[in-house]
C-alpha positions as CSV (number, residue, x, y, z in Angstrom):
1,X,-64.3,-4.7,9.0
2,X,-61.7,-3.7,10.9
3,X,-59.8,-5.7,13.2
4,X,-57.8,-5.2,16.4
5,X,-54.5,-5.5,16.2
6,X,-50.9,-5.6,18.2
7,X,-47.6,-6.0,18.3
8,X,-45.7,-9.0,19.4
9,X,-42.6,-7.9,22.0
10,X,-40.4,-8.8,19.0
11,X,-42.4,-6.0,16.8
12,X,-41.8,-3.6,18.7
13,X,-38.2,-4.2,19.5
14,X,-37.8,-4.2,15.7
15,X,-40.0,-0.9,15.6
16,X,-37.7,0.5,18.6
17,X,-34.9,-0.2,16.5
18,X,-35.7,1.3,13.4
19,X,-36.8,4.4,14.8
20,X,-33.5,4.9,16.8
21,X,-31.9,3.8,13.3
22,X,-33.7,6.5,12.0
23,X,-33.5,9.7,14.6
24,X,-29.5,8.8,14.2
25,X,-29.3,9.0,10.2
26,X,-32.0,11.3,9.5
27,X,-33.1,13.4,12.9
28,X,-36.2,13.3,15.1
29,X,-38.6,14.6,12.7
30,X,-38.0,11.8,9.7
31,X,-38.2,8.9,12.5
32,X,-41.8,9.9,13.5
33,X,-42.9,10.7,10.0
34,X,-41.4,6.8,9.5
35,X,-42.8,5.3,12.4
36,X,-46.3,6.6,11.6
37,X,-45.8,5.5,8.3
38,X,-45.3,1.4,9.7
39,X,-48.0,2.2,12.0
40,X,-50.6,3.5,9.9
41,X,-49.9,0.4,7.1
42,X,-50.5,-1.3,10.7
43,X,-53.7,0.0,10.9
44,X,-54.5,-0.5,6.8
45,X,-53.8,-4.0,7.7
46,X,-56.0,-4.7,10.5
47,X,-58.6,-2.7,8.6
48,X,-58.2,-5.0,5.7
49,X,-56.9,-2.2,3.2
50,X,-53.5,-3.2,2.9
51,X,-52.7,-4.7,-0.4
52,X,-50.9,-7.7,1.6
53,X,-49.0,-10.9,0.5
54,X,-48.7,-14.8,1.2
55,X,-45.1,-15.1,2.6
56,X,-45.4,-18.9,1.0
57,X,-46.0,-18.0,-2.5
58,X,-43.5,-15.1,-2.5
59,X,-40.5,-16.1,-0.4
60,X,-40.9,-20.2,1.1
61,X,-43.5,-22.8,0.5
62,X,-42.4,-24.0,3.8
63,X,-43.6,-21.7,5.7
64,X,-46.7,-21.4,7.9
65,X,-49.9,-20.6,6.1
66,X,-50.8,-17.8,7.8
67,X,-47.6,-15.9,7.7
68,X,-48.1,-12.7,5.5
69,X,-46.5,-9.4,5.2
70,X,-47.3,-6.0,3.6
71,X,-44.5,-3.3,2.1
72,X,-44.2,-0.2,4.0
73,X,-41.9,2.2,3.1
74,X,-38.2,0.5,2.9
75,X,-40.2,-2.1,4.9
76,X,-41.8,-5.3,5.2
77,X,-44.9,-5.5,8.2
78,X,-44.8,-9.2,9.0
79,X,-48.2,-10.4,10.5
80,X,-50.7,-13.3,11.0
81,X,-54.4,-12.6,10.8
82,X,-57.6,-14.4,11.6
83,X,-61.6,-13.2,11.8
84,X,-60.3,-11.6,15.2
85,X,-57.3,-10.3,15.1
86,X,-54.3,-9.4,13.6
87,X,-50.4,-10.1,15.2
88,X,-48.3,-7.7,13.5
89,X,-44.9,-10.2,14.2
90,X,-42.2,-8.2,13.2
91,X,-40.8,-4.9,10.8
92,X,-38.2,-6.4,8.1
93,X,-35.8,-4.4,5.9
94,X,-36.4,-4.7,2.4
95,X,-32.7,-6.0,2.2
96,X,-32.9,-8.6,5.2
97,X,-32.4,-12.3,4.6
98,X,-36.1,-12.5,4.2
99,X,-35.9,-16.7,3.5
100,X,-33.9,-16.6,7.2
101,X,-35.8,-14.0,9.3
102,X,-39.2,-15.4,8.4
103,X,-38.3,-18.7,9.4
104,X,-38.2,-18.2,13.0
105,X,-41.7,-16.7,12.8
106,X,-44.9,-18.1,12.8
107,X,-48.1,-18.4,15.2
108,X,-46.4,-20.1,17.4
109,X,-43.8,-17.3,17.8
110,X,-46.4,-14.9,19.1
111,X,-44.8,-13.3,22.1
């Protein structure tokens, strides 16, 4: 059943980012095709159709049991879901410091 979802202010910096990254290496047209791409795995997510990921298992055992992601593209869509809702909390590079950057998220980084 598909769930409502948003982005935290800090998702869509990051999705700001990327797509300004992207209009300036690889034009206008690539950017939107990209950004639908992150939003339509978005969607897949919330929908529960995205084949997603505990972020414990794969990458910390310290972190917060809730914390997930699914791969997008050259992407990682960082969220927290519950029988409500689902925070999409941030858009990571496959090459980020994963360990680092999902350390200062969590439910309790939801703004």
């Amino acid at each position: 059943m598909a769930r409502p979802w948003r982005l935290t202010r800090h998702a869509e910096a990051a999705l700001t980012d990327i797509a300004i990254w992207t209009v300036q290496t690889f034009g206008p047209r690539q950017a939107a095709a990209y950004e639908g791409d992150l939003i339509a795995c978005c969607r897949e997510i919330a929908d529960g159709l995205a084949q997603s990921y505990d972020c414990r298992r794969l990458i910390d055992p310290s972190l917060p049991e809730s914390l997930r992601f699914a791969r997008a593209g050259q992407h990682f869509v960082v969220f927290i879901a519950d029988d409500t809702q689902v925070v999409i909390l941030d858009f990571l590079h496959a090459r980020a410091d994963l360990p680092r950057r999902l350390a200062g998220l969590g439910p309790d980084k939801e703004s």
